[in-house]
C-alpha positions as CSV (number, residue, x, y, z in Angstrom):
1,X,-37.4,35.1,-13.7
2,X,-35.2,38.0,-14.6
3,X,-32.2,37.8,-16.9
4,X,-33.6,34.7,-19.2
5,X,-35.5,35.2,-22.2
6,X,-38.7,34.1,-21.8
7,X,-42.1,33.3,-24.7
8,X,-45.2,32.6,-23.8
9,X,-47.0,29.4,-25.4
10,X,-50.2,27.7,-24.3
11,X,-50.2,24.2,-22.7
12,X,-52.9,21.7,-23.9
13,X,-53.2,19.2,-21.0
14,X,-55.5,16.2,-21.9
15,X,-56.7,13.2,-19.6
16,X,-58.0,10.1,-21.4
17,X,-58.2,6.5,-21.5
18,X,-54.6,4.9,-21.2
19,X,-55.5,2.3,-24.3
20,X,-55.5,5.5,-26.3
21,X,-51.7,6.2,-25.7
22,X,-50.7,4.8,-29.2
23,X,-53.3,6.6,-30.8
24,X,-52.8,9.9,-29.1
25,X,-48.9,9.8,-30.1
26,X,-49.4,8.9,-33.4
27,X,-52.1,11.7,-33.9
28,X,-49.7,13.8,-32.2
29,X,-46.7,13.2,-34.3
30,X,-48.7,13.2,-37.5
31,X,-50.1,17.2,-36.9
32,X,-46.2,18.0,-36.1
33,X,-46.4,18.1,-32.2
34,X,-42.5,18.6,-31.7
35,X,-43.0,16.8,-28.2
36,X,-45.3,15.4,-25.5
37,X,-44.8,14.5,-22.2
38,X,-47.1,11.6,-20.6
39,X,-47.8,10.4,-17.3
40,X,-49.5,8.4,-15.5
41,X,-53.4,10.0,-13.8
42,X,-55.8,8.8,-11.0
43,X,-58.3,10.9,-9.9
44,X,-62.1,10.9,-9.7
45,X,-64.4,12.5,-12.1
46,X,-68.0,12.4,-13.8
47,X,-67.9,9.0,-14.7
48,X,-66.5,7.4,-11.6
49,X,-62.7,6.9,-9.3
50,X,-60.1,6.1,-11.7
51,X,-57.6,4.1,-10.8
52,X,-54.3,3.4,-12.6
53,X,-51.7,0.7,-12.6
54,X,-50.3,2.1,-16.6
55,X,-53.0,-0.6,-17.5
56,X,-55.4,-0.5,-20.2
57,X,-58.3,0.5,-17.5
58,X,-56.2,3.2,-16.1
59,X,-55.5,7.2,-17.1
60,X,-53.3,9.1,-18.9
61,X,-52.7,12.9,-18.8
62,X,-50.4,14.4,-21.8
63,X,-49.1,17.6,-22.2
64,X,-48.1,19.4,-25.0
65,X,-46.2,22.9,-25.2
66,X,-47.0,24.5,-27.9
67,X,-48.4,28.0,-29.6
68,X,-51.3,29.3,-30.0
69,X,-52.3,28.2,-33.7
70,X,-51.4,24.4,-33.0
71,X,-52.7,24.2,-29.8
72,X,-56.2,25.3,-31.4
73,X,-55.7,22.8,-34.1
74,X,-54.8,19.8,-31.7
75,X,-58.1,20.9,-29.4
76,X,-60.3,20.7,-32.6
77,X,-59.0,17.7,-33.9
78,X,-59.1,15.6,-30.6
79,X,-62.2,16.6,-29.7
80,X,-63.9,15.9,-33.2
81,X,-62.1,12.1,-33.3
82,X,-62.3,11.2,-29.9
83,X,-65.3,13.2,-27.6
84,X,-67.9,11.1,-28.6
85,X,-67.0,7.7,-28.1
86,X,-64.2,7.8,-25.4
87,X,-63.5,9.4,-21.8
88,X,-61.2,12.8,-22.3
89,X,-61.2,16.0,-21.1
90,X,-58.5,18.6,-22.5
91,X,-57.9,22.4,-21.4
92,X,-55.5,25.2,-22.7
93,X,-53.3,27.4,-20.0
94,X,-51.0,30.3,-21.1
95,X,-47.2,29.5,-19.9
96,X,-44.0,31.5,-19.9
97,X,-41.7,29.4,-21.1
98,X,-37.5,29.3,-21.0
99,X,-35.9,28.4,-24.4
100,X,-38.8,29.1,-26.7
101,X,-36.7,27.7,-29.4
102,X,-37.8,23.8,-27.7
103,X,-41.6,25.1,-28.4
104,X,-43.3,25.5,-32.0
């Protein structure tokens, strides 16, 4: 990727219960998460095979771009308010990113 600037940011990827969307957005929006991007998940896991229709039995994975400091605070935060009594799993990768300017 030559001739563009590029920034690197981490992405926090989480995959949780679909009936948590509204939650997760809200909690998102209210620790000034600039944007999100969610999609639908299936998959198999611990627990047992997921799978999803965008119903309230189904998956969700959302990612957030973001830096280091808020992606540390978002990882705390979810996992203190919803580990123990719901099915999510989150995980933090280092990007390169195009526009860091889109990106807190």
């Amino acid at each position: 990727m030559t001739g563009a600037a590029q920034t690197q940011r981490k992405l926090l990827t989480v995959i949780t219960e679909a009936n948590l969307e509204r939650d997760l957005t809200r909690e998102l929006d209210a620790l000034g998460v600039g944007g999100y991007t969610i999609t639908d998940a299936r998959g198999r896991g611990e627990q047992e095979a997921r799978r999803s229709s965008w119903g309230h039995t189904g998956n969700i994975r959302v990612e957030v771009v973001c830096d280091t400091p808020l992606a540390e605070h978002l990882l705390g935060r979810l996992r203190d308010k919803y580990y123990e009594h719901y099915s999510i799993v989150m995980w933090v990768q280092d990007v390169e990113v195009l526009r860091p300017g889109k990106f807190r």
